[in-house]
N, C-alpha and C positions, 0 to 999 in steps of 0.2 A: 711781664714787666710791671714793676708796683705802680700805683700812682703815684705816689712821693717822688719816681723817677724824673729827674731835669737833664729838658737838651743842654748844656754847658758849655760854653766857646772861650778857650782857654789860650789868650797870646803869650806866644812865648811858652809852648806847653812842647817844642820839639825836645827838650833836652833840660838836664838841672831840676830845679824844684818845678819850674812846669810841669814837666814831662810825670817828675814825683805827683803831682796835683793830680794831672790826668788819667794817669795808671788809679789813683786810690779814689778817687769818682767813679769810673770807670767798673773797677769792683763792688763801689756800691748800687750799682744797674742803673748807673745814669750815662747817656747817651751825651759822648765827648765828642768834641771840633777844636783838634788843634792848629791853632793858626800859627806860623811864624816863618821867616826868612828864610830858613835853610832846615831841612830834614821833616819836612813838619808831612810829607805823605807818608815818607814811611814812618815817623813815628805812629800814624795814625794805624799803618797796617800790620806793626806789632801790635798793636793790642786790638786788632780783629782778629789778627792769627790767635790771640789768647782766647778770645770766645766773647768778646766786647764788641760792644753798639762803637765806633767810632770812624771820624773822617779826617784829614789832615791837610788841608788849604795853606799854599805858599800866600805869605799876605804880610804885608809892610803897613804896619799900625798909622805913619803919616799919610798914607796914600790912601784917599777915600774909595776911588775905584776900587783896590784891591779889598776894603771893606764890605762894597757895597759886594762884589764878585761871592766872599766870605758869605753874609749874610743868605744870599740865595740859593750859594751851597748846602745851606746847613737846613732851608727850607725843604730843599730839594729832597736833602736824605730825610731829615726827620720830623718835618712840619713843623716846625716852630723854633722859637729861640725862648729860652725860659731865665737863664742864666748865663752871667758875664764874666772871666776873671781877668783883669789885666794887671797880669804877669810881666809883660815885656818891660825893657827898660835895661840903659847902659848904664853899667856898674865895673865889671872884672877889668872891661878892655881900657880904663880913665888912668892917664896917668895923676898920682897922688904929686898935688907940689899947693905951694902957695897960690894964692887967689890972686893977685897981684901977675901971677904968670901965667893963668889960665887966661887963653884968646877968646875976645869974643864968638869966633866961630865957633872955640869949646863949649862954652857956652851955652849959645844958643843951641847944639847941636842934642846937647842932654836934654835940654828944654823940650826940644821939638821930640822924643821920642817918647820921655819920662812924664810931659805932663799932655802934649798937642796929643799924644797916641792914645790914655784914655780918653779925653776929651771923644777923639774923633769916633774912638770905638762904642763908647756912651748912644754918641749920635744915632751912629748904623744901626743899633740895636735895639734903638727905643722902641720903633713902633709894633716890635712882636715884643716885646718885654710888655707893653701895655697888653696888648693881646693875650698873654700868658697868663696875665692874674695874678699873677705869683712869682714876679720878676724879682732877679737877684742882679745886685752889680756888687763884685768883692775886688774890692784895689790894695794892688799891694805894694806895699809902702816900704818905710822903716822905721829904725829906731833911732835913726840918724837925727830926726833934726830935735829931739828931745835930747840929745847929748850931745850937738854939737861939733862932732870932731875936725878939729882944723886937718887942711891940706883935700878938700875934695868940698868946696862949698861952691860947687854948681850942682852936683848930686844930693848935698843934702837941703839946698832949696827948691829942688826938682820935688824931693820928698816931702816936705814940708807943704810944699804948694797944693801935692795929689791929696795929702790928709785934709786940706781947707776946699779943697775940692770934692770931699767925698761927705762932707758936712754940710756944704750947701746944696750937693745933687739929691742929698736926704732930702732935705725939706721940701724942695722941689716936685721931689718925685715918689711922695708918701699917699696921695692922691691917690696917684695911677695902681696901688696895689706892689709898689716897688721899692724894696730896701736896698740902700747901699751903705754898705760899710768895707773898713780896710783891714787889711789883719801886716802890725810893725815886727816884719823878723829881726832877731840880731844879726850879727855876722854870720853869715851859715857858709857850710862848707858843702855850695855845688859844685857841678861840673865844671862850670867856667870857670868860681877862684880854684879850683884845684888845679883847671889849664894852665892860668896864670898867675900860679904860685904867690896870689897875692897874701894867701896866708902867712907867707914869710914874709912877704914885704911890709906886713904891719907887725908881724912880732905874737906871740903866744899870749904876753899880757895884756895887747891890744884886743887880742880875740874874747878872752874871759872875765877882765876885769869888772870887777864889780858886779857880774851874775851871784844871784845865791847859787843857780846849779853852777858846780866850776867842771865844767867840760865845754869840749865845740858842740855847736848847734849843727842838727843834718836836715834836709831836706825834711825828712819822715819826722821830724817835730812838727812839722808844719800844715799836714796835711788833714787831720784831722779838726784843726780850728775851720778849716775851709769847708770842709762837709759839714759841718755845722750850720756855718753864714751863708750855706746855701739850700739849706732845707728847707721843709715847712716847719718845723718847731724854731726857727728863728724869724717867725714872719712878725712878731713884737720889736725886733732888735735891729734898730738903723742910725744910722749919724755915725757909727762908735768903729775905733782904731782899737783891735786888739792887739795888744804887742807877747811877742810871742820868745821868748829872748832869754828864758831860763831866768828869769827875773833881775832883768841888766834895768829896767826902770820901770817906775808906777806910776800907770795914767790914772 
């Protein structure tokens, strides 16, 4: 195992660009914890059957217990926690309308997973991130609240809020030996919009417009900006949202 190698705790790493994230870590001999809701052991035990370091913990990003559960797992198997990705977050299942028509509970409901869920997962992880030396927290975000698009504006201030949150966990936590930064995908086409054919529900020019690259974005665009924000040659590079979007906007 190289030393460059990081334990990696990936929410929302059962399925979609998760799962994409944690397979291409995985590969690079780093030692994956995929946490999420549903399918998250066996995703964990296909890629041990491929010949990977990894575990996969049922665990709900609001619920500190089930963090705190996570965290001791991930002690258990590989000593330490090195690295964070929070992945998780609703997105496919929202229905798109006016703001005007979204319920408070909608609301608040986005809120609680898309911003309280890194939040909480932050918390759980700190004190083996300081221990590591070499802590990484990567949030993933979007490119949503740089462009704005009406008809889903609990999601895209859900986004907006994790990028103003991932600039002040910088400064906070540059001290301890720990960079955070986010990486903003465009539209991409996982698991889930493919379940919920939301691709169709916004339309082909919704998908491309205004990329210089004109294609959809896949999962496998994405995964190499991550192994990046989570190495040691990015131990210079924190505060910063990279958008990742085929070049739909410039930060």
């Amino acid at each position: 195992m190289p030393e460059s190698a990081k334990t990696v705790i990936i929410t929302g790493g059962a399925s979609g660009i998760g799962y994409a994230f944690a397979e291409h870590l995985a590969r690079a001999a780093h030692r994956i914890v995929i946490a999420d809701l549903r399918g998250a052991e066996e995703a964990g035990e296909r890629l041990r059957t491929a010949g990977h370091q990894a575990l996969g913990v049922r665990a709900d990003v609001v619920n500190e217990a089930d963090l705190a559960n996570l965290t001791q797992a991930a002690h258990a198997a590989f000593g330490g926690i090195d690295a964070l990705v929070n992945n998780a977050g609703l997105f496919t299942t929202l229905a798109l309308k006016p703001f005007e028509q979204i319920t408070a509970q909608e609301w608040m409901r986005v809120m609680e997973v898309n911003t309280l869920g890194p939040f909480n997962c932050a918390k759980a992880v700190l004190p083996a991130l300081r221990q590591s030396g070499r802590g990484r927290i990567v949030n993933i975000a979007s490119t949503v609240p740089i462009k704005g698009p009406p008809n889903m504006a609990h999601y895209v201030a859900s986004k907006g809020a994790l990028i103003a949150f991932t600039r002040s966990l910088a400064r906070e936590l540059a001290k301890d030996g720990i960079t955070v930064n986010a990486i903003a995908p465009g539209f991409t086409l996982s698991d889930g919009v493919l379940q919920s054919e939301l691709q169709n529900r916004i339309g082909d020019n919704a998908r491309t417009a205004g990329r210089c690259i004109q294609r959809d974005q896949l999962p496998a665009d994405l995964v190499a900006a991550l192994a990046f924000l989570v190495s040691d040659g990015a131990s210079f590079v924190t505060g910063q949202t990279l958008a990742v979007d085929g070049g739909g906007v410039f930060l």
